[in-house]
C-alpha positions as CSV (number, residue, x, y, z in Angstrom):
1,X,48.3,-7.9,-50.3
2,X,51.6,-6.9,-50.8
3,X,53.3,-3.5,-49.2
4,X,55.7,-3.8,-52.6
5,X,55.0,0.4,-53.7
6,X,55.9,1.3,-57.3
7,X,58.4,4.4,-57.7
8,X,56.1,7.8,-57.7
9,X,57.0,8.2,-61.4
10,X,55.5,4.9,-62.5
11,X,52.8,4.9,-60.2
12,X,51.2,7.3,-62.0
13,X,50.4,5.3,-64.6
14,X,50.4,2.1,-63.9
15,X,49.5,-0.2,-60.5
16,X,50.6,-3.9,-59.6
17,X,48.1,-6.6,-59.7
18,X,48.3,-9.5,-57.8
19,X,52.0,-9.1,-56.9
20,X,52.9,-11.0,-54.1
21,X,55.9,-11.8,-52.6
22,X,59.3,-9.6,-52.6
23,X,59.8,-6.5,-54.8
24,X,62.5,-8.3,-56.9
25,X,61.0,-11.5,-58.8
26,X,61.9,-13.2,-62.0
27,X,58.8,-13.7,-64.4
28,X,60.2,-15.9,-67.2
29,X,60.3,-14.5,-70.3
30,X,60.3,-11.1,-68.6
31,X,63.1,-12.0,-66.7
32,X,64.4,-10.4,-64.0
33,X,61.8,-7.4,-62.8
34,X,62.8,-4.9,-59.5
35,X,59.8,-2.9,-58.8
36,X,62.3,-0.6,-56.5
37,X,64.1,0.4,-59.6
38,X,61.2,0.3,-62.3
39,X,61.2,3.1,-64.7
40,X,58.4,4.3,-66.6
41,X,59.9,3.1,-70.1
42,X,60.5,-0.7,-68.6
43,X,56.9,-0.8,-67.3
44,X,55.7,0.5,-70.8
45,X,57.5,-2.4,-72.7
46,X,56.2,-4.7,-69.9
47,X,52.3,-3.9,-70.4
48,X,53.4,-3.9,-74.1
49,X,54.6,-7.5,-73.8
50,X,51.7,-8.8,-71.9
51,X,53.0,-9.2,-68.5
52,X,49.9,-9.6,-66.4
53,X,51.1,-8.0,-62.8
54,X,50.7,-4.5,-64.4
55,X,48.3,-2.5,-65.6
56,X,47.5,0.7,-67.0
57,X,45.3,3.0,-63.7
58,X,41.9,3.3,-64.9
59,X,41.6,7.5,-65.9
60,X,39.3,9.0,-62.9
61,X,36.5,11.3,-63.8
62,X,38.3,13.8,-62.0
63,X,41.8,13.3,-64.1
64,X,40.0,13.5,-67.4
65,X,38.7,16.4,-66.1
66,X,42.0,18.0,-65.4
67,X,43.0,17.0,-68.8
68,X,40.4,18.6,-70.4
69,X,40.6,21.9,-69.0
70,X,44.5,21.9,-69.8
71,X,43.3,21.4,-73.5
72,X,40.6,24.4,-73.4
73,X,43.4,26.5,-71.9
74,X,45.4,26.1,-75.2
C-alpha cells in the first residue's frame, strides 16, 4: 500500500486505487500526473477519461444523510 495521500480538497471526493510507487508517475495518455499538486478539476477530467487509479468515494449512509437534511433545511 502506498503512503502517497491525495490533497484534502480532492480527497473528498475521490481515493487512489492501486497506486503504487512515488506520488509523481506518468500514465501514458494521461501523461504526467502529481498527486501532491492534484486539484479537484484535473482529477474530474481524469475519472472522466477513464484513468483507472481513481475513483469516485463510495457516498456513506451517514453523508447522504447529511445531504439530506441540508435539502429539508431549504
Amino acid at each position: 500500500m502506498s503512503k502517497v495521500k491525495l490533497p484534502t480538497e480532492v480527497a473528498e471526493k475521490y481515493e487512489l486505487v492501486d497506486w503504487v510507487g512515488g506520488n509523481r508517475q506518468t500514465f501514458g495518455r494521461h501523461g504526467l500526473i502529481d498527486i501532491d499538486k492534484m486539484t479537484l478539476r484535473r482529477a474530474d477530467a481524469l475519472v472522466r477519461a477513464g484513468f483507472p487509479k481513481l475513483r469516485i468515494k463510495p457516498v456513506s449512509s451517514t453523508y447522504a444523510k447529511k445531504e439530506e437534511d441540508k435539502s429539508s433545511k431549504k
